[in-house]
C-alpha positions as a LaTeX table, in Angstrom:
\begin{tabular}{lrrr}
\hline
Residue & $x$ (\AA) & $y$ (\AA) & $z$ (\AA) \\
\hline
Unk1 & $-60.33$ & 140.93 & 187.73 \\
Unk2 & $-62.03$ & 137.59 & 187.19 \\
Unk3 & $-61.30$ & 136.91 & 183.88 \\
Unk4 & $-57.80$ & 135.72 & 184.06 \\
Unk5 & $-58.70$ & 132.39 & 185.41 \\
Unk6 & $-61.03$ & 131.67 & 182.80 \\
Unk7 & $-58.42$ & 132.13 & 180.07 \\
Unk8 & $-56.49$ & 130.19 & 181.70 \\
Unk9 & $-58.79$ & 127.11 & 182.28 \\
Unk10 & $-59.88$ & 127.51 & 177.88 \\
Unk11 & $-57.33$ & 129.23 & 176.54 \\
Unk12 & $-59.90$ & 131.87 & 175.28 \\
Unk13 & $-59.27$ & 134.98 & 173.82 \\
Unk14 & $-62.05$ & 137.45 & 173.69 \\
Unk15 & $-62.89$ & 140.92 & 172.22 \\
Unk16 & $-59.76$ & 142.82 & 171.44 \\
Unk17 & $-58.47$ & 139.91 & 169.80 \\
Unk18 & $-61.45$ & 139.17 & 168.24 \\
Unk19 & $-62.16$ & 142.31 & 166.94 \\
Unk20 & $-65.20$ & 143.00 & 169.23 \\
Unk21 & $-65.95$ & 146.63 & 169.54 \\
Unk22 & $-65.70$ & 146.89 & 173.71 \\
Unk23 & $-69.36$ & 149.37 & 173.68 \\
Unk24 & $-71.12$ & 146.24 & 172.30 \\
Unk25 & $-71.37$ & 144.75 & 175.81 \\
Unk26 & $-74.45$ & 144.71 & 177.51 \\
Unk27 & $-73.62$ & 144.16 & 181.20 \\
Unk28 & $-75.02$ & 141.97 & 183.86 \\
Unk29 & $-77.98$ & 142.99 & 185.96 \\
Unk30 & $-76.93$ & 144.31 & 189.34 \\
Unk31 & $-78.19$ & 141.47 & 192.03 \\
Unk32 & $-80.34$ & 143.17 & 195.15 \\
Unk33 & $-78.89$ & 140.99 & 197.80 \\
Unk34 & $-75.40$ & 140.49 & 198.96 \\
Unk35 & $-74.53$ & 139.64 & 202.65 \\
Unk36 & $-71.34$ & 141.48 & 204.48 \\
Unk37 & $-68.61$ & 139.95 & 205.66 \\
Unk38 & $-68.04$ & 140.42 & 209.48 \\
Unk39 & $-65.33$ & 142.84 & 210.36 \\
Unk40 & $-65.36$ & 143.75 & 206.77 \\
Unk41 & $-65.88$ & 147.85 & 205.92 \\
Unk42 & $-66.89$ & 147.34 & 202.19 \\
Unk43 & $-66.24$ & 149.81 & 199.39 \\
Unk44 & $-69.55$ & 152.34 & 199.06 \\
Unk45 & $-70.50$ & 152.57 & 194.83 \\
Unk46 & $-69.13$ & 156.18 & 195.32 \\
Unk47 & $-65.79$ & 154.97 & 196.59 \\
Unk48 & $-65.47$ & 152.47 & 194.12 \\
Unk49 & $-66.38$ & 155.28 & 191.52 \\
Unk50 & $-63.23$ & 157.46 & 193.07 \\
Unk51 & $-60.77$ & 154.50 & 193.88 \\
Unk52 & $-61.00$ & 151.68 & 191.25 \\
Unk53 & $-63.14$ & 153.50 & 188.07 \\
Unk54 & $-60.80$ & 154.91 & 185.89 \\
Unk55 & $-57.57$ & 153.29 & 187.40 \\
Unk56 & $-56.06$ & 149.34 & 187.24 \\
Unk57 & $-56.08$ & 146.72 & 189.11 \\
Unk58 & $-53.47$ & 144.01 & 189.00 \\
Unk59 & $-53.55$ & 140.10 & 190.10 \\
Unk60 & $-52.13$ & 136.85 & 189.94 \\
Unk61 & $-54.20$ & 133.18 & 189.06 \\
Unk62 & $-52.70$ & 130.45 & 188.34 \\
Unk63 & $-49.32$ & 131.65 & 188.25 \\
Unk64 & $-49.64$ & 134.15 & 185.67 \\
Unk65 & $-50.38$ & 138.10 & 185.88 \\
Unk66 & $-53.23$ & 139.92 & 184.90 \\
Unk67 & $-54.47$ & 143.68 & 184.80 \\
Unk68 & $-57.59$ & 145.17 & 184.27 \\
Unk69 & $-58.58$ & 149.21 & 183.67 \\
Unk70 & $-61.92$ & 150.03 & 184.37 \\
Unk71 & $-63.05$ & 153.08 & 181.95 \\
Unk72 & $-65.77$ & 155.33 & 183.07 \\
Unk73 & $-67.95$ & 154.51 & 180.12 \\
Unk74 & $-68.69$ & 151.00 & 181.86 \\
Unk75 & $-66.08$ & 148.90 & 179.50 \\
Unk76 & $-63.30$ & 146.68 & 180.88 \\
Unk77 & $-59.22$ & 146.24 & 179.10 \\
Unk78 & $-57.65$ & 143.09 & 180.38 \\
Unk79 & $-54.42$ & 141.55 & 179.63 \\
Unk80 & $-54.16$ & 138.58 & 181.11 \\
Unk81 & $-49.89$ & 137.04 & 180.79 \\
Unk82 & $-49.89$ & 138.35 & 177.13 \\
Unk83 & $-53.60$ & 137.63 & 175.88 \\
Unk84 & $-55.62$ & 141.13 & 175.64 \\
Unk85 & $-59.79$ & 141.41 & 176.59 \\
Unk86 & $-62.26$ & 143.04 & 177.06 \\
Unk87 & $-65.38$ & 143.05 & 179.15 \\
Unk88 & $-68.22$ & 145.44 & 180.91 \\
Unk89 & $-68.59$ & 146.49 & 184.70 \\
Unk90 & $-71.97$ & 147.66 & 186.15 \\
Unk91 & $-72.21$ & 149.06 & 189.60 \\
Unk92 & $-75.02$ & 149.38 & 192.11 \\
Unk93 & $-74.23$ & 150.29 & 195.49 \\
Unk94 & $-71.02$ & 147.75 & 196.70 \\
Unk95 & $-72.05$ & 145.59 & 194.32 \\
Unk96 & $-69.61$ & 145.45 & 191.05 \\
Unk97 & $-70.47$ & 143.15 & 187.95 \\
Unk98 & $-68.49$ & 141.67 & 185.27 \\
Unk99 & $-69.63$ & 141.02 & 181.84 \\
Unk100 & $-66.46$ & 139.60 & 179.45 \\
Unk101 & $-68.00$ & 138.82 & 176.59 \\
Unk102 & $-68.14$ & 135.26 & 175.15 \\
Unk103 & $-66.57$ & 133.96 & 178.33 \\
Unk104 & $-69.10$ & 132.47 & 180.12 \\
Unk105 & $-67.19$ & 133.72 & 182.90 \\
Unk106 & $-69.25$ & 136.45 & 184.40 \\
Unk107 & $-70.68$ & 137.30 & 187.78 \\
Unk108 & $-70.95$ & 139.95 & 190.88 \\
Unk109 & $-68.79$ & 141.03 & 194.37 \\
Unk110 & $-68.32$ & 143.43 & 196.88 \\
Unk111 & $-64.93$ & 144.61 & 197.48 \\
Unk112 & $-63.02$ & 145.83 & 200.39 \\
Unk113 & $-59.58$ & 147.76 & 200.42 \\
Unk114 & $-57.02$ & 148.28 & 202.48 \\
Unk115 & $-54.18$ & 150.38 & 201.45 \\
Unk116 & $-53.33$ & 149.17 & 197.82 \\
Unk117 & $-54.77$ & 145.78 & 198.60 \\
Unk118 & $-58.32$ & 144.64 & 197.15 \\
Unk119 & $-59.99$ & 141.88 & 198.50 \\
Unk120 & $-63.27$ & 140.36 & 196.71 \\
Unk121 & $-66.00$ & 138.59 & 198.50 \\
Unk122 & $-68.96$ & 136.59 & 196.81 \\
Unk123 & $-72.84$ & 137.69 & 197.26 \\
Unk124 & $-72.57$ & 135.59 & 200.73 \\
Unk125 & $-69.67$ & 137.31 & 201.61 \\
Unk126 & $-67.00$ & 134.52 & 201.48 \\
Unk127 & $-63.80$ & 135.77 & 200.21 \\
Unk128 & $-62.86$ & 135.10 & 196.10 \\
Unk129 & $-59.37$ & 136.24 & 195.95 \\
Unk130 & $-57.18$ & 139.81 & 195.67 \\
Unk131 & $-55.76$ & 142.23 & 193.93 \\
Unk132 & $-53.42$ & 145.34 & 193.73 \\
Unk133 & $-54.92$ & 148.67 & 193.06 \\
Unk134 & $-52.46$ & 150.65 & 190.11 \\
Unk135 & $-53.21$ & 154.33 & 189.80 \\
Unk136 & $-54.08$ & 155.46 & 185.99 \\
Unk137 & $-53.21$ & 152.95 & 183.29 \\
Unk138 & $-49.79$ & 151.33 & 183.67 \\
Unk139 & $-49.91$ & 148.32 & 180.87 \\
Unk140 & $-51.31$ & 150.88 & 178.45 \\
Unk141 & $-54.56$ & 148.51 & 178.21 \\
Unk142 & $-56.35$ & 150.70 & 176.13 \\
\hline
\end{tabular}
């Protein structure tokens, strides 16, 4: 999800290109604290576990695509325009953490969705950007 600016901003390729093994991830710790946006009905860790686990999700940063599928063993398969990644999600409550390896490019939101639409919000609930919920695996990421 977050990733694709990132690669974008170093021209980094991590993981799958590297050769990484995807399991070697650790994660990120799961912060305790995150305020709600108002008027904002954020996804529950169980609806997150039904909706996004397991399925894609598809955005656009700095003019260029990227997808991400989130497998149920905690890893992450990006492509981001035509450069493949990988990375680790945790999940505690709303709360939703990225780990892509070597990046330096990690961190933690809530999420919202309405229809297909995805919007991410920081730990004090401003907004950080969208994307497209894709059922399954459509870029064959993995």
């Amino acid at each position: 999800m977050r990733f694709g600016s990132v690669l974008a901003m170093t021209g980094l390729a991590v993981s799958l290109l590297s050769g990484v093994a995807l399991a070697q991830f650790q994660g990120l710790p799961v912060p305790d604290e995150f305020t709600t946006p108002e008027g904002v009905t954020l996804l529950t860790e169980e609806e997150i576990r039904a909706k996004i686990i397991g399925n894609t999700l598809e955005g656009k940063e700095y003019g260029k695509r990227w997808w991400e599928l989130y497998l149920p063993d905690g890893n992450i398969a990006g492509l981001w325009a035509t450069d493949r990644y990988g990375g680790k999600w945790t999940l505690s409550g709303p709360v939703m953490c990225y780990d892509y390896k070597g990046s330096g490019y990690d961190g933690c939101w809530t999420m919202s969705l309405e229809g297909d639409k995805i919007d991410y919000y920081k730990m004090d609930g401003a907004p950080d950007g969208d994307a497209k919920l894709r059922e399954g695996n459509p870029k064959a990421l993995f």
